[in-house]
Backbone as JSON, one array per atom type, in Angstrom:
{
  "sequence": "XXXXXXXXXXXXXXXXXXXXXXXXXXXXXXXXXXXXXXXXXXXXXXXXXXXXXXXXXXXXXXXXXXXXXXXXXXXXXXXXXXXXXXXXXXXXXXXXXXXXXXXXXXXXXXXXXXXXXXXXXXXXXXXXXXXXXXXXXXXXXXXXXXXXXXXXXXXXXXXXXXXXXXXXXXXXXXXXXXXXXXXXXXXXXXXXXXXXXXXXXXXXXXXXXXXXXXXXXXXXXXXXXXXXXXXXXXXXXXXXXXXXXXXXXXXXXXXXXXXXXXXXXXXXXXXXX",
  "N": [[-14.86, 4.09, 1.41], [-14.52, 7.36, 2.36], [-15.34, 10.37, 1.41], [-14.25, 13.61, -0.02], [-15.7, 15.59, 1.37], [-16.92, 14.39, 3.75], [-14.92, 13.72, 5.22], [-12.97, 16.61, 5.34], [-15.54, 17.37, 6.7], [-15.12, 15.52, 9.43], [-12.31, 16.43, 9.87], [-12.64, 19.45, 10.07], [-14.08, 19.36, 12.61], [-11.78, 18.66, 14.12], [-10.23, 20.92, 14.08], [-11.65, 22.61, 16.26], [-10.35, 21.7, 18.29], [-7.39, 22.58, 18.14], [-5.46, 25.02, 17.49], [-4.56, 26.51, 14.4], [-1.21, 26.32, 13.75], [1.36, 26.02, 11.58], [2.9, 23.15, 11.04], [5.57, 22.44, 9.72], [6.29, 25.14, 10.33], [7.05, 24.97, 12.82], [9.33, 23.0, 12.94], [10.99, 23.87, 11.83], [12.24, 26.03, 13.47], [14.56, 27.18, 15.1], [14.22, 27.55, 18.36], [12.07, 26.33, 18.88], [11.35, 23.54, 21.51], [11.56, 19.84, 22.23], [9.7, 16.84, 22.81], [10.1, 13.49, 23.17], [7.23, 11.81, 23.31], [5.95, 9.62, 23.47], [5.74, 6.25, 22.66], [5.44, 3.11, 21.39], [5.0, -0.66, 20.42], [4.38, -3.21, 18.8], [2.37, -6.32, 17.64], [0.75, -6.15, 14.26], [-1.47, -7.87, 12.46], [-1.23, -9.07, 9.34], [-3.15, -7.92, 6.64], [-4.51, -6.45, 8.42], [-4.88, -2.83, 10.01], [-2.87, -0.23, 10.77], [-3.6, 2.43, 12.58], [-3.77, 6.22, 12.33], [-4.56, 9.29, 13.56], [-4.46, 12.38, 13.6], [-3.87, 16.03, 14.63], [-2.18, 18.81, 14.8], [0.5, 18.82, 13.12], [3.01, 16.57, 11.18], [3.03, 12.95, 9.39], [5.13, 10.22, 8.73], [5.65, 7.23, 7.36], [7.29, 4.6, 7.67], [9.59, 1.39, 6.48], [9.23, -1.4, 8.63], [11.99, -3.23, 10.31], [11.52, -4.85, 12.22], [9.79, -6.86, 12.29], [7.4, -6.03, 13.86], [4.73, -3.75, 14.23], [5.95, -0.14, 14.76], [5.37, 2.62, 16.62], [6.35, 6.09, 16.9], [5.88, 9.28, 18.79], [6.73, 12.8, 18.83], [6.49, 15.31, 20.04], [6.34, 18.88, 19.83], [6.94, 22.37, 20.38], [7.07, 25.69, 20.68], [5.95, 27.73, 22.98], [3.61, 26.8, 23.96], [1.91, 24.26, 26.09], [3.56, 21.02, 26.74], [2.04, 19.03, 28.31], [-1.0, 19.3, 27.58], [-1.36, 18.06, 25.7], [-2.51, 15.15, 24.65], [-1.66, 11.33, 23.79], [-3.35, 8.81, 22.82], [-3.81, 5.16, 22.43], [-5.25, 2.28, 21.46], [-6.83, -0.54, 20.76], [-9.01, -2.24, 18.17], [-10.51, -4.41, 17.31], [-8.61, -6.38, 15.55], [-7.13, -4.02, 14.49], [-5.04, -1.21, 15.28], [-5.27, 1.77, 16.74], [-3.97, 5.1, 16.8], [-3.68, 8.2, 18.93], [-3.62, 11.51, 18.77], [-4.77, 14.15, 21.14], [-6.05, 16.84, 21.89], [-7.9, 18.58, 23.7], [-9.37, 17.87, 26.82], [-11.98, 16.96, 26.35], [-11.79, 15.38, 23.99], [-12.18, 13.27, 21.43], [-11.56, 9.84, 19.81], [-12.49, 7.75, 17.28], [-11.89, 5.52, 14.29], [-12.92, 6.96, 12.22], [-12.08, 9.36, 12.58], [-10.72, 12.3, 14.81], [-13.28, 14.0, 17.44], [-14.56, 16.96, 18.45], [-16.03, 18.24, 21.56], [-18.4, 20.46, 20.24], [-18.57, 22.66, 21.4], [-16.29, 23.79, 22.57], [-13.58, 25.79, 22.78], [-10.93, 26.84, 21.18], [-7.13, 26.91, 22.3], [-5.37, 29.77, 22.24], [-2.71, 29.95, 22.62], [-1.62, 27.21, 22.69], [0.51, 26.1, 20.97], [1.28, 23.53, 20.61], [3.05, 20.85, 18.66], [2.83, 17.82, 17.33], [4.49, 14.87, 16.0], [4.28, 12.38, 14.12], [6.15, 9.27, 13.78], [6.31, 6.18, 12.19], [6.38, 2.57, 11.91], [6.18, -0.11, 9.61], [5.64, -3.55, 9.13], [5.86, -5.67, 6.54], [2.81, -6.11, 4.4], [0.93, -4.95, 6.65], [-1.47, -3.04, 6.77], [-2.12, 1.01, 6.11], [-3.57, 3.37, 7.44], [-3.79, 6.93, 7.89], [-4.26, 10.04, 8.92], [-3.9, 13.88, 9.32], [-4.25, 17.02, 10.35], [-3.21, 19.59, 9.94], [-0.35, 19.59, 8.67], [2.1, 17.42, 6.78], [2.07, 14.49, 4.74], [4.34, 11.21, 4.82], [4.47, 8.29, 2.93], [6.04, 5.15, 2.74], [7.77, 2.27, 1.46], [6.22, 0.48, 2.48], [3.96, -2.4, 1.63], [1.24, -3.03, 1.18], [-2.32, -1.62, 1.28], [-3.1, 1.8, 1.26], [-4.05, 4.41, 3.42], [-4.33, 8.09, 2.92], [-5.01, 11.18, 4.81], [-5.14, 14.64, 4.61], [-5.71, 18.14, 5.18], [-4.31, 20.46, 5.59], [-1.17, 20.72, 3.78], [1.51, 18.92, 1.91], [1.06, 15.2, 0.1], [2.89, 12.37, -0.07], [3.53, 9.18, -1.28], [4.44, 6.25, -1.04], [3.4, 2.76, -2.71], [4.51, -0.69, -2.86], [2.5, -2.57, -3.33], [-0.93, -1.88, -3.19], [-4.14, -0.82, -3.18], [-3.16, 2.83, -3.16], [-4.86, 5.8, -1.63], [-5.59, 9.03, -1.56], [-6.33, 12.72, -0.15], [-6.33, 16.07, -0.03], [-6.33, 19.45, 0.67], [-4.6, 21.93, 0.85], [-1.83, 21.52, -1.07], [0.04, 19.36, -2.63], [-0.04, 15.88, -4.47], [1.17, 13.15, -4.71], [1.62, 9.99, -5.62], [2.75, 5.92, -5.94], [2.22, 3.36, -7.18], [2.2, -0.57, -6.6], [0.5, -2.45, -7.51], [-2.53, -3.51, -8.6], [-6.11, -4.94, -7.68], [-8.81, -6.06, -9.39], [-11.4, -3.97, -9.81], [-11.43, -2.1, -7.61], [-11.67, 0.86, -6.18], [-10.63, 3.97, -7.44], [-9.43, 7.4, -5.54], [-8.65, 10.87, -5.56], [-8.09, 13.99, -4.47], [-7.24, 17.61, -4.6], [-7.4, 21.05, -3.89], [-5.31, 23.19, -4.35], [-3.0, 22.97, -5.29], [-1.0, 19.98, -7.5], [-1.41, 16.61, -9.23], [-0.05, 13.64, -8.86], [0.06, 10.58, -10.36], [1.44, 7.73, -10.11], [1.45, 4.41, -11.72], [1.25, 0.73, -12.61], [2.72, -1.05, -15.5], [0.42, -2.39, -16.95], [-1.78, -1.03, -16.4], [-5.48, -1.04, -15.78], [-8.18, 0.93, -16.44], [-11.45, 2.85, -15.49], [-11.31, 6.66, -15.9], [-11.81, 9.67, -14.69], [-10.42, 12.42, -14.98], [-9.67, 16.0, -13.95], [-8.95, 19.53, -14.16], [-8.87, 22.63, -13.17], [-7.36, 25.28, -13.36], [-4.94, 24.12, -15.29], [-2.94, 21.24, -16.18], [-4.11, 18.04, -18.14], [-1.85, 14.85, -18.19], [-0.68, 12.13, -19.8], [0.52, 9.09, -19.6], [-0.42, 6.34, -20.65], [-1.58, 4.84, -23.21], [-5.35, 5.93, -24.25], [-8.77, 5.49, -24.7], [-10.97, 7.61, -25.49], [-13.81, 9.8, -23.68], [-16.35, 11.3, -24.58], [-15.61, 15.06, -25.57], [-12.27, 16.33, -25.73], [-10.46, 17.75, -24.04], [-7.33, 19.47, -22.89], [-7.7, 19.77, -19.71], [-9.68, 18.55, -18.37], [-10.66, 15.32, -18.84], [-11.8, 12.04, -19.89], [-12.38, 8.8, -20.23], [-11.03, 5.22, -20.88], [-8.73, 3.22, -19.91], [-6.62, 0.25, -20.91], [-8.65, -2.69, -19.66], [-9.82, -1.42, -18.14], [-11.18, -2.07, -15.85], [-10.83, -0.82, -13.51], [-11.81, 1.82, -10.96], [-11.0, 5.46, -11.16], [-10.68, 8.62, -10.2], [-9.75, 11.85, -10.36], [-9.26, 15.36, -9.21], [-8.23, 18.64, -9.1], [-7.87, 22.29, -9.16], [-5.88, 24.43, -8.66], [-3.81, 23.49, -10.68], [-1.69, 20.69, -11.87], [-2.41, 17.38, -13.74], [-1.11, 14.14, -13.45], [-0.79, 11.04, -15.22], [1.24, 8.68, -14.4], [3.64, 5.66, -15.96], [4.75, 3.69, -14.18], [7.82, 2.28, -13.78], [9.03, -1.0, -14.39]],
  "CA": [[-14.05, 5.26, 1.12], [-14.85, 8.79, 2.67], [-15.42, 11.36, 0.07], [-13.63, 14.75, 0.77], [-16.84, 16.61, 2.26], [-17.18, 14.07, 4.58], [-13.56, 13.9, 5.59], [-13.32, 17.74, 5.92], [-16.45, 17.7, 8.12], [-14.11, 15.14, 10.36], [-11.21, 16.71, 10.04], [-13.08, 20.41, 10.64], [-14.8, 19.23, 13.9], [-10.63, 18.68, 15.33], [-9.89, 22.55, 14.31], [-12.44, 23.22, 17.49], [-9.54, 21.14, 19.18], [-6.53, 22.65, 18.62], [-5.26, 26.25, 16.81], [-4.06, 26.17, 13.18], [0.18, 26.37, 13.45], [1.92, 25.21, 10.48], [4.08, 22.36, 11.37], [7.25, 23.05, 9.2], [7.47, 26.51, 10.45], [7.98, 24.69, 14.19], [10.23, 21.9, 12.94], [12.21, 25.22, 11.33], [12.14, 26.98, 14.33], [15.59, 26.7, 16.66], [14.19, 28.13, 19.5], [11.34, 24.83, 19.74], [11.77, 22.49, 22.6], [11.05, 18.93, 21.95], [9.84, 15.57, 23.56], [9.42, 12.31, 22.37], [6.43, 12.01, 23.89], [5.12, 7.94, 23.04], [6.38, 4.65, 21.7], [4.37, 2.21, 21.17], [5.29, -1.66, 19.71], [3.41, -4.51, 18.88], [2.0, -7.33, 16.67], [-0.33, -5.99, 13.85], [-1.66, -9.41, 12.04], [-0.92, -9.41, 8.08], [-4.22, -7.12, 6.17], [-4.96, -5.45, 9.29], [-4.67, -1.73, 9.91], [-2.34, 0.86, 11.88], [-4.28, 3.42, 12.21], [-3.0, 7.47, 12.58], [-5.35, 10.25, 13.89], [-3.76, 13.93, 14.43], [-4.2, 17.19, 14.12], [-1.2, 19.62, 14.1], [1.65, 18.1, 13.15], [2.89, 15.26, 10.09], [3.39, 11.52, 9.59], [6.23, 9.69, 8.41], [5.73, 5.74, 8.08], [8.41, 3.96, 6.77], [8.98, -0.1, 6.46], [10.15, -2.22, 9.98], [13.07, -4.33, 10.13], [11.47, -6.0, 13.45], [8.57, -7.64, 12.37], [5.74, -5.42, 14.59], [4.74, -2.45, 14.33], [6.46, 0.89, 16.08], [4.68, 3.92, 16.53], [6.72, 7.2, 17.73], [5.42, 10.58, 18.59], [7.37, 13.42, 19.35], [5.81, 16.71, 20.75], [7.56, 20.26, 19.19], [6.3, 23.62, 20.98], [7.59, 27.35, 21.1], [5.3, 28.46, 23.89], [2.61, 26.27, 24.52], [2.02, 23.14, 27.02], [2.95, 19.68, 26.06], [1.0, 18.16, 28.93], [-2.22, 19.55, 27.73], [-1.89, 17.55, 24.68], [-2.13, 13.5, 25.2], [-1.83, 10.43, 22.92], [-3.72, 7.64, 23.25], [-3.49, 3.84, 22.1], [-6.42, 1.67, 21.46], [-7.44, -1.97, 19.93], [-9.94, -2.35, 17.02], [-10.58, -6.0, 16.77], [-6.75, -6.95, 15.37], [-6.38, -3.15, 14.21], [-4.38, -0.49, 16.59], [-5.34, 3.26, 16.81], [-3.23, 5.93, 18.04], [-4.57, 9.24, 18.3], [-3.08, 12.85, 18.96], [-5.69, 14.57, 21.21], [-5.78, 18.59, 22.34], [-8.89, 18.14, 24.37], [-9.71, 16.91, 27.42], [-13.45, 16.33, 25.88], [-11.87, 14.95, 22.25], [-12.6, 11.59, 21.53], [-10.91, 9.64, 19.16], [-12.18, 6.39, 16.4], [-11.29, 5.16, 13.24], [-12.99, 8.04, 11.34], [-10.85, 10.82, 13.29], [-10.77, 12.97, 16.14], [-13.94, 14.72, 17.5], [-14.62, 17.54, 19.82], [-17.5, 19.05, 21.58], [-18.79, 21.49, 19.47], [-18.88, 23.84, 22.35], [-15.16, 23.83, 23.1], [-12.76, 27.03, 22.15], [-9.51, 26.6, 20.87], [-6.35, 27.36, 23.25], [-4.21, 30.15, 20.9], [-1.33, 29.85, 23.25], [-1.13, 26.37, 22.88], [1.12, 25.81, 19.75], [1.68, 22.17, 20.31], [2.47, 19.9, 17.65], [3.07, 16.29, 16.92], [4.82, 13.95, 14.68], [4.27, 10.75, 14.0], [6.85, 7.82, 12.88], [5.51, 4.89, 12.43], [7.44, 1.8, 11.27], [5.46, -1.28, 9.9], [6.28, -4.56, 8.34], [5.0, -6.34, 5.03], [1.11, -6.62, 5.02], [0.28, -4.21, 7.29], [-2.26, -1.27, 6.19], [-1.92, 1.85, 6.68], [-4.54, 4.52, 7.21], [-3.17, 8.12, 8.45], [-4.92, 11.23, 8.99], [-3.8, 15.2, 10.3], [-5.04, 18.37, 9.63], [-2.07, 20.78, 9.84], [1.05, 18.72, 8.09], [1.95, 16.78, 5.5], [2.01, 13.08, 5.12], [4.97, 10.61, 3.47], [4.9, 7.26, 3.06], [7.02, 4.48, 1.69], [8.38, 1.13, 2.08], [4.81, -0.6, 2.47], [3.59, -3.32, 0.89], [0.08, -2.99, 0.6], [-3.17, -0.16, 0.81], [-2.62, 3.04, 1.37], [-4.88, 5.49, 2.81], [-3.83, 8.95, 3.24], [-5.65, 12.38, 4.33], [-4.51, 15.95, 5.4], [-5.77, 19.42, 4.55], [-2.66, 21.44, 5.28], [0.08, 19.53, 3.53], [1.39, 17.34, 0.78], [1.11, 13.86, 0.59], [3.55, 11.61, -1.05], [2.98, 7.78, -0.42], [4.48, 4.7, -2.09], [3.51, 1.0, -1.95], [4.67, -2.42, -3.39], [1.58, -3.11, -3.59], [-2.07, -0.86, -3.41], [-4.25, 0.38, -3.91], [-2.9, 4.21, -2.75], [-5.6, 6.74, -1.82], [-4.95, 10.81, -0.8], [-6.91, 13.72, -0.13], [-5.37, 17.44, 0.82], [-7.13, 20.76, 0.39], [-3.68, 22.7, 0.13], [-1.31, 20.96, -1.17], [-0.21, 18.48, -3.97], [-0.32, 14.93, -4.2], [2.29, 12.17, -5.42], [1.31, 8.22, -5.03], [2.71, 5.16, -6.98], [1.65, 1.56, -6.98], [2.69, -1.2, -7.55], [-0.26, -3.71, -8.55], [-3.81, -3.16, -8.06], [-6.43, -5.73, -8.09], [-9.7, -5.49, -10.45], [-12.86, -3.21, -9.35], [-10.81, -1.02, -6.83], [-12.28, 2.26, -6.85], [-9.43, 4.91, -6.27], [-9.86, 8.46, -5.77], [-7.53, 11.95, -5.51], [-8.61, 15.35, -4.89], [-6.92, 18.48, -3.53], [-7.57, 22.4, -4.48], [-4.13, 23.99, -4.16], [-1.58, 21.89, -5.68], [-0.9, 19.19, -8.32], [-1.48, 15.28, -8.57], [1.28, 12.79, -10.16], [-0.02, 8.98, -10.37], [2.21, 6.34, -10.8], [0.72, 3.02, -11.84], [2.06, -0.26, -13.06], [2.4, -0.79, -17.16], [-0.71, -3.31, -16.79], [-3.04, -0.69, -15.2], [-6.5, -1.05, -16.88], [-9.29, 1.77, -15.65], [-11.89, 4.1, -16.27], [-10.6, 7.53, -15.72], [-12.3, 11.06, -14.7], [-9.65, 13.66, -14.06], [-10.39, 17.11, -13.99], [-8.21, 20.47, -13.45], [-9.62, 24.09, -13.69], [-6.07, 25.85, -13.68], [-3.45, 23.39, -15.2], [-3.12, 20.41, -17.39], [-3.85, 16.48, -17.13], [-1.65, 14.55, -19.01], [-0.69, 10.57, -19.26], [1.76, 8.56, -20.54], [-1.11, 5.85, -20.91], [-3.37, 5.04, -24.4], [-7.01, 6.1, -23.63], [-10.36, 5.61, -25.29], [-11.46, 9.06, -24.79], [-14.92, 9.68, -23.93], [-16.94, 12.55, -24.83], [-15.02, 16.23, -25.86], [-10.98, 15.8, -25.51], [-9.85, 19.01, -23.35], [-6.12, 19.37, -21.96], [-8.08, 20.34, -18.54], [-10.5, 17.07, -18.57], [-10.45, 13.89, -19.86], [-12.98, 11.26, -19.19], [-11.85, 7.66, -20.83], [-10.63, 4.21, -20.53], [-7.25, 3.04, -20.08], [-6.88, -0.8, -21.31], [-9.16, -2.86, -19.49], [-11.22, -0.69, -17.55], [-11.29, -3.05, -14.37], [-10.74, -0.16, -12.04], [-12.32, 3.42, -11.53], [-9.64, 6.17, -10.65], [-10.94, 9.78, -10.17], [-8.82, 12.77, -9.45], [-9.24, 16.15, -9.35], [-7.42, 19.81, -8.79], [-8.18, 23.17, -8.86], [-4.79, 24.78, -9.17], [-2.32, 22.44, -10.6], [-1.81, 19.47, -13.35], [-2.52, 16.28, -13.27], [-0.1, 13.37, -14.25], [-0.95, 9.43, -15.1], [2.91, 8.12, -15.31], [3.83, 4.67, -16.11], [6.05, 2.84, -13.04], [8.85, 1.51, -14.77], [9.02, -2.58, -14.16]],
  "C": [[-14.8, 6.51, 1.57], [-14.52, 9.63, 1.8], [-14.91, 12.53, 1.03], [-14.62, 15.28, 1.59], [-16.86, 15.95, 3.24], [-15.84, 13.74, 5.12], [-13.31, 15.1, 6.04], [-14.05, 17.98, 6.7], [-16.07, 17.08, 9.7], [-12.77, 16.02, 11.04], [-11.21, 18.36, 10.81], [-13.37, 20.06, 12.37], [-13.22, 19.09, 15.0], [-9.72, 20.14, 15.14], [-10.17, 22.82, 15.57], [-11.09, 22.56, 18.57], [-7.56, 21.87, 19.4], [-6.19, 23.66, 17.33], [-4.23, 25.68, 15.87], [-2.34, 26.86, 13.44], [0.79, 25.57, 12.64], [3.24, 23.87, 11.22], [5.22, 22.86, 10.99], [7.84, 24.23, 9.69], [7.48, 25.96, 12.18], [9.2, 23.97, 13.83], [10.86, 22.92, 12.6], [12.57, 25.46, 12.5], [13.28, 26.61, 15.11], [15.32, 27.01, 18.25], [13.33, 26.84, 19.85], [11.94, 24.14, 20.33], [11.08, 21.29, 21.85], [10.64, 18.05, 22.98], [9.14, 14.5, 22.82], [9.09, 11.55, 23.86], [5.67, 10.35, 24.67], [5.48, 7.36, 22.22], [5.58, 3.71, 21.93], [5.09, 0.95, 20.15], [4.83, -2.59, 19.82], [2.9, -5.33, 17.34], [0.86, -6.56, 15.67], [-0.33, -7.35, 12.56], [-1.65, -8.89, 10.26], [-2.75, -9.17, 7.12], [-4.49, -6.64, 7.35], [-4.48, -4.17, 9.34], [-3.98, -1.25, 11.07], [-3.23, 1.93, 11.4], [-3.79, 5.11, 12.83], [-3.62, 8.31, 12.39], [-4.08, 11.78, 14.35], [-4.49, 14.99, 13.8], [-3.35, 18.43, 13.42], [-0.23, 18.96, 14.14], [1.61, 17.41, 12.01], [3.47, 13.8, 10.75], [3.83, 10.99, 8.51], [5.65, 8.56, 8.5], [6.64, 5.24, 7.17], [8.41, 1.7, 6.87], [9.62, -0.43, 8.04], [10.92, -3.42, 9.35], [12.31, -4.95, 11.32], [10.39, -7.11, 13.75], [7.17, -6.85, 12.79], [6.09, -4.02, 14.34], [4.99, -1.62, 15.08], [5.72, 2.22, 15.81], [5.53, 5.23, 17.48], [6.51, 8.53, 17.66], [6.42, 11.59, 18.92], [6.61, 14.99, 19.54], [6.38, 18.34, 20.09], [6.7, 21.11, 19.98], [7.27, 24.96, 21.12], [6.99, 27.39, 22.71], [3.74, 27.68, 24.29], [3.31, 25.35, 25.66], [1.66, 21.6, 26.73], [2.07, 18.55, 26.59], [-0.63, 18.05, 28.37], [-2.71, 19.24, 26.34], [-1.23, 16.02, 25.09], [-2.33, 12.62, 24.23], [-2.19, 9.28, 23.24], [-4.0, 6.48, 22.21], [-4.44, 2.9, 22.42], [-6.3, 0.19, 20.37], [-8.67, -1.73, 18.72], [-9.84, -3.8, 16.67], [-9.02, -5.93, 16.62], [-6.56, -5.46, 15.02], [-5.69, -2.4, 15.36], [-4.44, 1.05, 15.83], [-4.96, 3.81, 17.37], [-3.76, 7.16, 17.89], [-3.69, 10.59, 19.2], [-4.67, 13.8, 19.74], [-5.16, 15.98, 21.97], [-7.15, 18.71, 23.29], [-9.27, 17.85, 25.53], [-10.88, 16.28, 26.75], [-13.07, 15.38, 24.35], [-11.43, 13.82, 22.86], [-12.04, 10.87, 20.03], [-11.51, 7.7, 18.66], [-11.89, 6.41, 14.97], [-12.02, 6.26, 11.94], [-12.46, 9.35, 11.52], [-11.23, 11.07, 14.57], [-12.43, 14.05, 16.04], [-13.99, 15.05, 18.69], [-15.52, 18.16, 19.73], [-17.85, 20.48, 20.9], [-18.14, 23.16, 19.86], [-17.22, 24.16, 22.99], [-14.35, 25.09, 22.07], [-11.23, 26.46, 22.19], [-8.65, 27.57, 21.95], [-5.44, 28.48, 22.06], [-3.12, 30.01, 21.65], [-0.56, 28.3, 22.91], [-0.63, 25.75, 21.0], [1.44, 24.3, 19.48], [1.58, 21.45, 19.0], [3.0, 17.95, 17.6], [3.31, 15.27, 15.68], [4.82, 13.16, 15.12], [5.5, 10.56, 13.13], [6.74, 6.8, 13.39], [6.35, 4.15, 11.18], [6.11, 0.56, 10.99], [5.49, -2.18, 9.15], [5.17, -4.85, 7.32], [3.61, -6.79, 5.21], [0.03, -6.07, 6.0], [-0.71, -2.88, 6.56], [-1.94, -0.08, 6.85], [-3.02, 3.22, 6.21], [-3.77, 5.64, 8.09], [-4.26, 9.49, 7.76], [-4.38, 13.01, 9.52], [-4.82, 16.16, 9.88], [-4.12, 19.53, 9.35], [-0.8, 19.61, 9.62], [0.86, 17.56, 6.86], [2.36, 15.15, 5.74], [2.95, 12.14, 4.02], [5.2, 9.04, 4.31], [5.32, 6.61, 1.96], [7.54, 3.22, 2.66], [7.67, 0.2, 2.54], [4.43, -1.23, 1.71], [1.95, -3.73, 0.58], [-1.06, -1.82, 0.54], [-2.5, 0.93, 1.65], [-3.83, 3.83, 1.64], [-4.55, 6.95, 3.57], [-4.63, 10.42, 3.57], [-5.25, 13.65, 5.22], [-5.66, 17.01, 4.89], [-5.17, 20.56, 4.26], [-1.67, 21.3, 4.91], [0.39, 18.63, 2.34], [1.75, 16.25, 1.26], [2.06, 13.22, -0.54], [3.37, 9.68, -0.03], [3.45, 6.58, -1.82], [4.37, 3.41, -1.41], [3.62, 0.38, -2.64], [3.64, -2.66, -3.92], [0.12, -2.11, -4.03], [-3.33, -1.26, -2.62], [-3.78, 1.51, -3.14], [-3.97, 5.12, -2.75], [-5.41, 7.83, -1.44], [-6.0, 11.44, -1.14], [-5.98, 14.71, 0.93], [-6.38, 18.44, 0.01], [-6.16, 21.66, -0.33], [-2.56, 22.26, 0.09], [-1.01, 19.66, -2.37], [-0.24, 16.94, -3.52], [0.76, 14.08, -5.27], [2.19, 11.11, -4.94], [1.75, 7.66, -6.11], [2.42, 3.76, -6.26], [2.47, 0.64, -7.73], [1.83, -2.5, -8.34], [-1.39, -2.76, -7.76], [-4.8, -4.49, -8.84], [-7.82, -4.65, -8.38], [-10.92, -4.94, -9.3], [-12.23, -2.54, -8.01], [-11.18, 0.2, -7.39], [-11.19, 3.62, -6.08], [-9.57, 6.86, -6.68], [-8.64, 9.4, -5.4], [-8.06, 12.95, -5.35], [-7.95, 16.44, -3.57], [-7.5, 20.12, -4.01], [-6.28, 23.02, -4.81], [-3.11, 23.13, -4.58], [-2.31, 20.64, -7.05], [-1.35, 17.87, -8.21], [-0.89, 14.38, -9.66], [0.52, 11.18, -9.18], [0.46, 8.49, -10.95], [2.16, 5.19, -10.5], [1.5, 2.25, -12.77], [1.55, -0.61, -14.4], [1.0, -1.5, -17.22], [-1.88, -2.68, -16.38], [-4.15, 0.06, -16.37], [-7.47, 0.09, -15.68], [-10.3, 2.69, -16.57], [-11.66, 5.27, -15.12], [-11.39, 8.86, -15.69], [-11.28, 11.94, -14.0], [-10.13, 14.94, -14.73], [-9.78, 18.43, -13.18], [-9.28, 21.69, -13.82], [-8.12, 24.75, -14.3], [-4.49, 24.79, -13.59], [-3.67, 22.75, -16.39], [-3.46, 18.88, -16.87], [-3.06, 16.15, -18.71], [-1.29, 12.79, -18.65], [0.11, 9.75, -20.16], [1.03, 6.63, -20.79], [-2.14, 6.02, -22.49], [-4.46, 5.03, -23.72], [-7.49, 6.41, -24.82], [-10.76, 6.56, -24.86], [-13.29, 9.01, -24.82], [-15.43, 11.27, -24.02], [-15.59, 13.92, -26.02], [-13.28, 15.76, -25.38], [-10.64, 17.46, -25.02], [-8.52, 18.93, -22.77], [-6.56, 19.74, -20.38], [-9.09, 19.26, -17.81], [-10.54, 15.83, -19.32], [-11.33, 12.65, -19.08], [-12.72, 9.87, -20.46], [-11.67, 6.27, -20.52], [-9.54, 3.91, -21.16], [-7.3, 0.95, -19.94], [-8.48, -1.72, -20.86], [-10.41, -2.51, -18.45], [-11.74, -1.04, -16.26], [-11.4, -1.9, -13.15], [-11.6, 1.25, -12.37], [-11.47, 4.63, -10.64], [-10.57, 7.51, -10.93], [-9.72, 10.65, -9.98], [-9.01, 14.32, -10.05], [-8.63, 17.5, -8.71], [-7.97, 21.14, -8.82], [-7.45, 23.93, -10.0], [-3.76, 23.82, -9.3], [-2.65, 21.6, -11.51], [-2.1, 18.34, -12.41], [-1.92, 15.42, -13.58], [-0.3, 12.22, -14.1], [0.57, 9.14, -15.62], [3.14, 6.84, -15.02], [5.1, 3.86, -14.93], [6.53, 2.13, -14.19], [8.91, 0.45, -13.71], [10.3, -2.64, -13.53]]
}
């Protein structure tokens, strides 16, 4: 698991790649041109990973009706140039990495996008990129941007999710679900999780709603500055009992769940069966 600092120091190093434009206010925008840019379809083998690198832009993955996995990008721009942003498609043993690059020099593996230090951002070039990505029962799914927000659903097993400009919402059948966002809230539910899974949450700017299955045993450190945590779980409280912290165990304790906020509540809610 990559802890936020070291995620941010990833996710920082693809700023140098490509100027901060909010996604939503292109997808708003009637005057953007589009192109769907890259499709991509193929076999990913049952626990293996799709994997989803970007920068400006969000990602959508939803379930496949076709068996393999589909990957489609689409390009948005006011006034930039969509040539001078390229997507490229790579192997990982059985996994498959696609990656959003702004760069010629950016380089792209399974911990994100990096670019030479020494490289200046284009401000003209507004380009952005969405992902939708389709992928059948058993597949993983790791996804990354830096400017957009990230929703998934309709997956059947882990989950790992990370932005800094954007909320994340993400459901799976199965689990475990992980998210990190800087600005922005956070909404994941599960549907099983097996024992000694260590699952974490943390954004600054926004909220975080977990929804776990009636059975879900853990120990628990959440932690707001400006908000509330609350939980529709019994807990063994440990230490001081604060509406702003809470440090405990929830039945059997098998798992360890962190999550923390800034601005915003925190919410443990019970998936209804």
């Amino acid at each position: 698991m990559i802890s936020l600092r070291s995620s941010s120091l990833l996710l920082c190093s693809a700023l140098l790649a490509a100027p901060l434009f909010p996604a939503t206010m292109q997808a708003q925008d009637r005057d953007s041109q589009r192109d769907n840019a890259f499709t991509w379809s193929g076999s990913v083998p049952a626990g293996k990973r799709i994997l989803i690198k970007n920068v400006n832009g969000g990602i959508t993955v939803e379930r496949s009706t076709s068996g393999r996995v589909e990957v489609n990008a689409e390009k948005r721009w006011r006034r930039g140039n969509p040539d001078d942003v390229r997507i490229e498609q790579q192997k990982l043993g059985d996994d498959v990495l696609v990656c959003a690059l702004w760069h010629e020099s950016s380089r792209c593996d399974e911990r994100g996008i990096h670019t030479n230090r020494g490289m200046r951002s284009d401000n003209r070039n507004d380009v952005s990129v969405h992902f939708t990505v389709r992928v059948p029962e058993g597949v993983r799914v790791d996804i990354a941007t830096v400017n957009g927000g990230l929703e998934v659903s309709g997956v059947t097993t882990d989950v790992k999710a990370a932005t800094v400009n954007g909320n994340i919402t993400a459901r799976s059948a199965g689990g475990p679900v992980r998210a990190k966002t800087v600005n922005g809230s956070i909404r994941v539910s599960m549907g099983a999780l097996a024992s000694a899974e260590e699952l974490e949450y943390e954004t600054v700017n926004g909220g975080v709603t977990i929804e776990l299955p009636s059975n879900f045993g853990a120990q628990l450190e959440l932690s707001t500055v400006n908000g509330r945590v609350s939980t529709d779980f019994p807990i063994t409280v440990s230490g001081t009992l604060s509406p702003r912290r809470l440090r405990g165990t929830v039945g059997d304790g098998s798992t360890r769940l962190r999550a923390s906020t800034v601005n915003g509540s925190i919410t443990l809610a019970k998936k209804n069966d």
